[in-house]
LOLUM-952246 format. One record per residue (C-alpha): x, y, z negated. Coordinates in steps of 0.001 Angstrom, whole numbers, padded with zeros to 6 digits. Last residue first. Example, Ala and Ser with C-alpha at 12.3 -4.5 7.8 and 13.67 -1.06 7.14 Angstrom:
2
        c1        c2        c3
    013670   -001060   -007140
    012300   -004500   -007800
// end
This chain:
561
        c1        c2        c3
   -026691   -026909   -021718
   -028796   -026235   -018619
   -027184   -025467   -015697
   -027818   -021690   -014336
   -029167   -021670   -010509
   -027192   -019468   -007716
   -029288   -017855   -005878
   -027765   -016793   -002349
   -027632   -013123   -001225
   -029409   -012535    002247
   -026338   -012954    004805
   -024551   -010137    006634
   -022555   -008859    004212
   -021205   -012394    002633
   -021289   -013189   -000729
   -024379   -011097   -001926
   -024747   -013298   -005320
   -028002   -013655   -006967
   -027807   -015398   -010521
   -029691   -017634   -012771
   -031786   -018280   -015318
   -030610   -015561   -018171
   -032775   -015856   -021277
   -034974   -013178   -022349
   -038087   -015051   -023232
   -039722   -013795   -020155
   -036953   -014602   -017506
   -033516   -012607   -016606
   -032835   -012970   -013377
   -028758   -012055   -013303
   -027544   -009746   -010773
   -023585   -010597   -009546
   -021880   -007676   -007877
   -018435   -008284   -005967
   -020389   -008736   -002841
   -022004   -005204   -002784
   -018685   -003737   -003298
   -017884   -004259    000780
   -015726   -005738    002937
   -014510   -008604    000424
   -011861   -010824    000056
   -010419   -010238   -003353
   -007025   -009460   -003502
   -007138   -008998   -007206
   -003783   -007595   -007113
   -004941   -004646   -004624
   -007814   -004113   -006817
   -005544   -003872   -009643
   -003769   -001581   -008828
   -006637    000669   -007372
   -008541    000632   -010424
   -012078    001435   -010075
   -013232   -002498   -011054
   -014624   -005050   -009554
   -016666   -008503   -011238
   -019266   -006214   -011163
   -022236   -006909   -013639
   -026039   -006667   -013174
   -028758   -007688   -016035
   -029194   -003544   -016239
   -026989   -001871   -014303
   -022908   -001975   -013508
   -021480   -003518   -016665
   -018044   -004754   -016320
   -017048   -008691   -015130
   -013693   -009712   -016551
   -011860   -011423   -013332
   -010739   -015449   -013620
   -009229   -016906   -009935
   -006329   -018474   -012283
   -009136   -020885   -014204
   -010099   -022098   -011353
   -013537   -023951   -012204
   -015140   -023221   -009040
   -015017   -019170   -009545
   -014208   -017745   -012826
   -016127   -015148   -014160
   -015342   -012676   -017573
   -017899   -010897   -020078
   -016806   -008612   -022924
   -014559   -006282   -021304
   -012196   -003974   -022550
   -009101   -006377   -022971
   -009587   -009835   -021833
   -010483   -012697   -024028
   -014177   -013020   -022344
   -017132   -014238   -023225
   -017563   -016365   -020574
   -019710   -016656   -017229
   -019098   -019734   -014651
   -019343   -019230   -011419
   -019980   -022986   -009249
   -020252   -024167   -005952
   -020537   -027243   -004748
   -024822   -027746   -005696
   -025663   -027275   -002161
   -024568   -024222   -002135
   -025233   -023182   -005905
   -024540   -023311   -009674
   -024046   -021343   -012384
   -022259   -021985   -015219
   -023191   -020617   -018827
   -023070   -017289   -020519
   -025603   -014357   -019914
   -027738   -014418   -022599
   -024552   -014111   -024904
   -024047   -010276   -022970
   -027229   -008726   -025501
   -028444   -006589   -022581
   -027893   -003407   -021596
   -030031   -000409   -021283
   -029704    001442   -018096
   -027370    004905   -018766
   -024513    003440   -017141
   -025764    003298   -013670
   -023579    002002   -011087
   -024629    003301   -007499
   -022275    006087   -006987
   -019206    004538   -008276
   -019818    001471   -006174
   -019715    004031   -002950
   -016366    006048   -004239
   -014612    002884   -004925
   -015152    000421   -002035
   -015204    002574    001579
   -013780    006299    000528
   -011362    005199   -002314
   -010417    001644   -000792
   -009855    003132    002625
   -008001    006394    001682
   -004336    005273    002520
   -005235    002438    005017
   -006633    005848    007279
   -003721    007649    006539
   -001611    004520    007698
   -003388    003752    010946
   -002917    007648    011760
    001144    006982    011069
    000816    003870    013034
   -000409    005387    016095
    001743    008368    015835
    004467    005525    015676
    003062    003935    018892
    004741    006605    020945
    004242    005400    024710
    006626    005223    027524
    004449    005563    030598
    005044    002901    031834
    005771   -000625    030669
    009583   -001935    030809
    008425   -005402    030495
    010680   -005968    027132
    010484   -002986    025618
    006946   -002612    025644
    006452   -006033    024368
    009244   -004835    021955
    007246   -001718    020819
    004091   -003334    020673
    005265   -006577    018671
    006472   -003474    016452
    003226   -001750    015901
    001996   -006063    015613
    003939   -006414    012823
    003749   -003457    010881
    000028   -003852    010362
   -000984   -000976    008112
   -000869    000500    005501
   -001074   -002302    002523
    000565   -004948    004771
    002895   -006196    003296
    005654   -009351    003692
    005611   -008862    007716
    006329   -010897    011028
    006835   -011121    014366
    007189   -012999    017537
    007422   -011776    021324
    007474   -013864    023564
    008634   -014886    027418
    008457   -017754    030057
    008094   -014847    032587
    004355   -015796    033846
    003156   -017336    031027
    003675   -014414    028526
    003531   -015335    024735
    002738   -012652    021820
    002600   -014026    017972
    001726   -012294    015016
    002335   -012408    011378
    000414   -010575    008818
    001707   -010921    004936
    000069   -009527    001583
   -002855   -011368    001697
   -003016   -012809    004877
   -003452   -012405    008232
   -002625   -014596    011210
   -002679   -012666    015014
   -002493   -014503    017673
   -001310   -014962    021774
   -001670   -015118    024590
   -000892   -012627    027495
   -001682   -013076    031332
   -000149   -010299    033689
   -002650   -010439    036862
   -001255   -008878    040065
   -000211   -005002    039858
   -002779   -002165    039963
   -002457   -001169    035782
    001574   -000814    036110
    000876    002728    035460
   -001075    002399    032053
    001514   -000028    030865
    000280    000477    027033
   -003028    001384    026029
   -002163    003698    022831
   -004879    006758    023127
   -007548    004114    023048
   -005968    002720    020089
   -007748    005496    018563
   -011155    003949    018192
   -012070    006330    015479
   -015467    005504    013961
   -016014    002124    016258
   -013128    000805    014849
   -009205    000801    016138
   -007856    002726    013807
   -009219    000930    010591
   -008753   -002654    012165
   -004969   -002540    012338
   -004467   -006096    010973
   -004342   -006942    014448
   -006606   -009146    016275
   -008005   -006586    018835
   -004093   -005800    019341
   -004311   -006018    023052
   -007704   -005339    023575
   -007170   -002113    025239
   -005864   -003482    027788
   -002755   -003248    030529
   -002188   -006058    030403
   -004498   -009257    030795
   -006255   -010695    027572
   -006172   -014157    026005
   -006352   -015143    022240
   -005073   -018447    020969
   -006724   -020959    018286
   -008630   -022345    020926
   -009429   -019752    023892
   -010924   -016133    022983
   -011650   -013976    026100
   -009980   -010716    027595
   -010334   -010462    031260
   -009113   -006315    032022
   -011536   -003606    031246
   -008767   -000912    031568
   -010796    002457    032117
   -014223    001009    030772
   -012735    000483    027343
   -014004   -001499    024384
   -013483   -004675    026678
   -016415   -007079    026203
   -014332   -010345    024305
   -015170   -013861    026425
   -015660   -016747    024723
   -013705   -020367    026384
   -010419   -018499    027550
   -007238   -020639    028410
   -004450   -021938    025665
   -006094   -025347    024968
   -006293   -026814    028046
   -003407   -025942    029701
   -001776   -026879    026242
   -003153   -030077    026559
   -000061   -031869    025782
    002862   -030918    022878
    005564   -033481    022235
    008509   -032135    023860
    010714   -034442    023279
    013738   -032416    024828
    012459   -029053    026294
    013192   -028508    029645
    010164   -030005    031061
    010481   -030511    034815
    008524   -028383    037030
    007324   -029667    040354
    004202   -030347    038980
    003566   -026599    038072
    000315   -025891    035669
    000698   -028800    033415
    004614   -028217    033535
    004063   -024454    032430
    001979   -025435    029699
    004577   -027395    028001
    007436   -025541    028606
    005238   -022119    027569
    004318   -024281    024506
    008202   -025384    023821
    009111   -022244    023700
    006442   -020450    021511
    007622   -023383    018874
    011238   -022193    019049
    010560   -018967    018621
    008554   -020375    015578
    011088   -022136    013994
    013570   -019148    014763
    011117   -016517    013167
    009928   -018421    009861
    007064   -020538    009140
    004269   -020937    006369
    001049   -022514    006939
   -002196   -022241    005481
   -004625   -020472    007866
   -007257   -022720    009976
   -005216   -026202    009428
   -004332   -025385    005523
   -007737   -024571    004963
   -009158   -027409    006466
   -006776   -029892    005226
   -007305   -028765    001260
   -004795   -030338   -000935
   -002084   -029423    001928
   -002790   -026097    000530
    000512   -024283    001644
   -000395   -021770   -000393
   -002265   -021960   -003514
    001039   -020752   -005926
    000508   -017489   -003808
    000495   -014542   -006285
    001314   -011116   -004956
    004575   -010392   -005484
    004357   -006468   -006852
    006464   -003248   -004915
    007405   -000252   -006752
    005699    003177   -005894
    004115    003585   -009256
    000557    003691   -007219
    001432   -000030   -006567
    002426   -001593   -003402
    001762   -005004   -002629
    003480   -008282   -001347
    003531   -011222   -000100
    006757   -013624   -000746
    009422   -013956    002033
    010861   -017419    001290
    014206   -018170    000973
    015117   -019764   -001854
    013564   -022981   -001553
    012724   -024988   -004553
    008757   -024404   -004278
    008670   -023983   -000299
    008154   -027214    001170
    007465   -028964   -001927
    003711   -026690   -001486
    003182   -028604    001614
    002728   -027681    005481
    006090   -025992    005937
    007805   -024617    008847
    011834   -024076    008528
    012602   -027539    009626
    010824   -027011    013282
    013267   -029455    014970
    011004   -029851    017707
    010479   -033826    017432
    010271   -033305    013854
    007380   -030399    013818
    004834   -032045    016047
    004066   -035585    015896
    005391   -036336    012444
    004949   -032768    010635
    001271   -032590    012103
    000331   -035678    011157
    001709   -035517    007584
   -000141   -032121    006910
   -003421   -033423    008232
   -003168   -036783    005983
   -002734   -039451    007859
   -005474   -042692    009129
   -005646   -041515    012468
   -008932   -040906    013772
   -010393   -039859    010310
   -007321   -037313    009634
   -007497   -035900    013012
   -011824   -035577    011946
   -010560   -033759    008871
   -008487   -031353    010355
   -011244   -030487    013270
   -012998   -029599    010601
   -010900   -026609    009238
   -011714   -024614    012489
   -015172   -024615    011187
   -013943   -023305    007760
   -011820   -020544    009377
   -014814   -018778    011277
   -014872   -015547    013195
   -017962   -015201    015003
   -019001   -015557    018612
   -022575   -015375    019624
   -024646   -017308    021432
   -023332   -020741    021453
   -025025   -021203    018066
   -026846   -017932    017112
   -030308   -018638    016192
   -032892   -015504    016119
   -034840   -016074    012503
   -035275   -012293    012562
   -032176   -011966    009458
   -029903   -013268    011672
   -029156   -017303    012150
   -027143   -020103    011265
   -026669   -019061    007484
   -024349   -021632    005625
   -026019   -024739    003748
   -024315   -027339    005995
   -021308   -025457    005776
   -021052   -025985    002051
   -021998   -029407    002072
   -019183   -029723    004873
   -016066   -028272    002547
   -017024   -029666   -000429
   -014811   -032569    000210
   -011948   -030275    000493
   -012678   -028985   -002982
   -013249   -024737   -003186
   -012254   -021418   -004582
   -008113   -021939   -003072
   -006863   -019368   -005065
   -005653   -015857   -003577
   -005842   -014069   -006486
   -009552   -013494   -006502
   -011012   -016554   -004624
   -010600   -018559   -000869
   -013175   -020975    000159
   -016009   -019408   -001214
   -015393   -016105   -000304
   -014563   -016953    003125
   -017754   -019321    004023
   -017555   -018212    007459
   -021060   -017886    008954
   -022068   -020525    011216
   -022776   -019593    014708
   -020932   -022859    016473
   -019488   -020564    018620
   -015403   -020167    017231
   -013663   -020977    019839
   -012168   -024029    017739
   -015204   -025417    016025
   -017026   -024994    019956
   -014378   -026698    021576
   -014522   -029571    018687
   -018349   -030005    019633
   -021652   -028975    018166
   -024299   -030883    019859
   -026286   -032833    017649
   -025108   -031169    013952
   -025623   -027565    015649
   -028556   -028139    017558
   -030283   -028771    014285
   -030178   -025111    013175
   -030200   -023605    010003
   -029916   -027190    007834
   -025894   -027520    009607
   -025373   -031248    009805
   -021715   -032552    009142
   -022202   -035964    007467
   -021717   -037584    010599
   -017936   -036298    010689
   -016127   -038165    013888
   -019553   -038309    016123
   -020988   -035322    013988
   -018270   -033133    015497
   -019423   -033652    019275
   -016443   -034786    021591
   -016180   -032356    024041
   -012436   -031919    023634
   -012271   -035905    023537
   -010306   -037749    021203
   -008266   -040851    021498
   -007422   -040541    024641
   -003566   -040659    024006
   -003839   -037012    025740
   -006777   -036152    023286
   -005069   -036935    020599
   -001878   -034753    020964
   -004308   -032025    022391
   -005948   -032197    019218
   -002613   -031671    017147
   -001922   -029030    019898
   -004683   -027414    018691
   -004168   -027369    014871
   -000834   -025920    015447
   -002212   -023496    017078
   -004226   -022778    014611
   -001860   -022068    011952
   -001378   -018555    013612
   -004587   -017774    011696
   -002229   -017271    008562
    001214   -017154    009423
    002477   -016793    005761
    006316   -016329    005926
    009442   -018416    005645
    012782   -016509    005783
    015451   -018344    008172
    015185   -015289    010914
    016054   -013370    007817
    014969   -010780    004819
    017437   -009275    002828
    017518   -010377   -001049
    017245   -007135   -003817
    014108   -005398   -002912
    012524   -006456   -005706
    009356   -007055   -004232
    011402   -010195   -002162
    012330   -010682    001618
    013917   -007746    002339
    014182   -004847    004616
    015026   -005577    008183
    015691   -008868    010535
    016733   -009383    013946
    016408   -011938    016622
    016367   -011158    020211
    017376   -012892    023480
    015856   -016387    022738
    015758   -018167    026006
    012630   -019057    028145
    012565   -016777    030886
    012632   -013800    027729
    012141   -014490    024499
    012341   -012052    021763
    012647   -012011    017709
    011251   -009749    014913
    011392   -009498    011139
    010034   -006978    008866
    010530   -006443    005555
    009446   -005109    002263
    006064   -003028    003783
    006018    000810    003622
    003263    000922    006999
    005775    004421    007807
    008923    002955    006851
    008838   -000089    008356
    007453    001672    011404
    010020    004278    011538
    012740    001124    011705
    010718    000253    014137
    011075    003131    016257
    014633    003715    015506
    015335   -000189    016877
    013176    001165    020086
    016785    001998    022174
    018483   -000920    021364
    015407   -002919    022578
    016039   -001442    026207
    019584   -001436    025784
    018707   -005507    025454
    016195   -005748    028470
    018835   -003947    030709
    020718   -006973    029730
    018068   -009383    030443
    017967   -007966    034079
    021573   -007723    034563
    022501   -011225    033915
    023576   -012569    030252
// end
């Protein structure tokens, strides 16, 4: 070890109290954390455990949800493809998927391309709630997966278009790239991806497939905490979903820390022999190409501070910014802190004083998911990383508090900064979230007093976006509830709907517990309300369903008998 990756080492000595204060504080299972440094793994440590009994320590083995971090394995698959020429990054999705054709905008089906799926531009809103239901259950069919987008709102409310205009968030867009590497070569995603990618790295520990995990005893499963204090595995039979390629492309992997120090590796290799011709790849069969390509910014991200408004921008399936910035964590799962309301990651910029030295490139991603965030920090420049990863998440995100602390760590940024206040203020705020933001405003809006309907009027299926997508509404089994929904025919994703006004029902309830088992992706109570049209003879013809925030709720027609 020479001097400078030992001083490195006391370095991360000295933090291991910090995160160990950060476990505590964002009260998640485990978390587990690994370094690179010029290339070399200098790090690797594990704490807490990788169960909600709190009975089997966590490892570097221990294979966690990466979420959105599955992108970049999506990417390289392209850049696989695109180096054997048969793709092209400008390629236009309807060339490979002719089906795809948004109804919003025509510009999308004709020009579209697989940069613009994998920036995220195309201006389509993100189908999340129809794609992923209560419980975690995959809601929708793969082959549903395009008549669904091509129904999806291209626009705001004033008819203004945003393709290429705007930038928003959008897994199901990601997920057809997946299905156009699946037309051009003949595999399934998942099989692609395991032959051309994870073999020649080694990457045993990463799965794409549900046999990749089932018999496997060391997973790190997501988890809660209930108001008893113990912890609860949240369920996650769905995931891998190599049944669904999209989904499992734009967030459905699983990994562990050495697999995916090792995968950080072998992109810095790769992209630093694009970038350096005199630079001989040191990674044996190093499959990845295009990472040059792949890993640069397409959509820039406005800095939310004038002070340290260093380039920040949105590449494919990675996320650029220069230190020092403010934009550092963006993709965290510490949203509450940083908002509009409190923006106190302000107060947390780290390397203020190393602000006037040359460029310091970082990219990187954060993947989210119920229960488990994991997050992933490379630096071109010194062949380093940072990787980490969590089994909870319900105050906060551990993982990227401690990807702060080790970044830190690691480039010996000035001033020293406290990120546990940071976390602890993250935490209050995840500690009164579903009360003041869900709860307390769906409390204030239900009205018990309106009469109430004979509930038989409401049974049947009902039917909508572009006829691939169905809720069906029982009588239900459950205790204190006569009504239940089930979305798409999964009969795991059923919640018993409650009565919220006349001919409207909620399929959530005030229960904190179970809201956090639900796991029901939603940002507000207004999409967990169904309102039924009820017609002149009294019979229930459909439904209106507020799915997304910022679309106008979608009808949803009843099938006749």
């Amino acid at each position: 070890m020479d001097q400078e990756q030992d001083a490195a080492l006391q370095r991360f000595l000295s933090c291991l109290p910090h995160i160990h204060q950060i476990h505590s504080i964002c009260q998640t299972p485990s978390i587990t954390f690994g370094v690179i440094h010029s290339g070399h793994v200098i790090l690797k440590k594990s704490i807490g455990h990788r169960d909600s009994g709190l009975t089997l320590p966590a490892n570097e083995d221990s294979m966690y949800m990466i979420g959105s971090c599955s992108k970049m394995f999506t990417t390289a698959a392209v850049g696989i493809l695109v180096d054997e020429g048969k793709l092209s990054w400008t390629d236009p999705i309807q060339k490979h998927l002719p089906e795809f054709n948004p109804e919003g905008d025509p510009r999308i089906g004709r020009e579209a391309d697989i940069i613009d799926c994998l920036r995220h531009s195309t201006g389509l809103a993100s189908p999340t709630m129809l794609t992923v239901g209560p419980r975690g259950t995959v809601a929708s069919n793969e082959e549903d997966l395009i008549p669904i987008l091509n129904v999806m709102p291209s626009a705001h409310a004033n008819g203004e278009q945003r393709f290429n205009r705007e930038w928003i968030y959008n897994n199901a867009v990601v997920g057809l790239v997946a299905l156009i590497v699946e037309r051009i070569t003949g595999q399934r995603f998942a099989d692609f991806v395991r032959e051309r990618i994870l073999e020649p790295l080694g990457l045993n520990r990463t799965a794409m497939t549900r046999s990749d995990v089932e018999n496997d005893g060391n997973v790190a499963v997501p988890c809660t905490k209930l108001s008893n204090g113990q912890f609860c595995q949240l369920l996650d039979i769905s995931w891998p979903c190599e049944g669904h390629s999209p989904l499992l492309a734009g967030m459905g992997m699983r990994s562990s820390l050495n697999d995916m120090l090792t995968w950080c590796i072998a992109v810095l290799d790769a992209e630093r022999s694009e970038n350096d011709p005199e630079y001989q790849r040191s990674v044996p069969n190093n499959p990845l190409k295009q990472m040059t390509r792949v890993r640069r910014g397409y959509w820039a991200r406005p800095s939310d501070d004038p002070e340290f408004s260093k380039a920040a921008a949105y590449g494919m399936g990675w996320f650029r910014v220069e230190l020092p910035s403010s934009m550092l964590g963006s993709f965290s799962g510490n949203s509450l802190s940083q908002s509009k309301e409190h923006r106190l990651h302000l107060q947390y910029i780290l390397g203020k004083e190393n602000a006037a030295a040359a460029p310091f490139p970082t990219v990187g991603h954060t993947g989210g998911m119920r229960g488990s965030i994991f997050s992933v920090y490379t630096f071109p420049n010194t062949q380093s990383a940072v990787v980490t990863a969590t089994n909870g998440r319900d105050l906060g995100d551990a993982s990227d508090f401690t990807a702060q602390l080790l970044i830190q760590a690691l480039f010996d940024l000035k001033p020293l900064v406290d990120l546990r206040s940071w976390a602890e203020k993250e935490a209050e705020l995840a500690a009164t979230q579903y009360r003041e933001y869900i709860e307390r405003p769906w409390e204030e809006n239900r009205r018990l007093d309106d009469p109430e309907r004979d509930c038989m009027i409401y049974v049947g299926d009902y039917r909508g976006f572009n006829d691939r997508f169905t809720l069906s509404i029982a009588m239900s089994d459950l205790p204190s509830t006569s009504l239940s929904v089930v979305f798409n025919h999964r009969l795991a994703s059923e919640c018993p709907l409650v009565f919220y006004q006349t001919d409207v029902y909620s399929f959530f309830q005030p229960d904190e517990d179970y809201s956090k088992m639900q796991a029901i992706i939603a940002k507000e109570y207004k999409q967990m309300l169904l309102k039924f049209r009820v017609d002149e003879g009294g019979r229930a013809d459909g439904l209106w369903w507020q799915w997304d925030t910022e679309a106008e709720p979608a009808w949803l027609g009843k099938l006749a008998k």
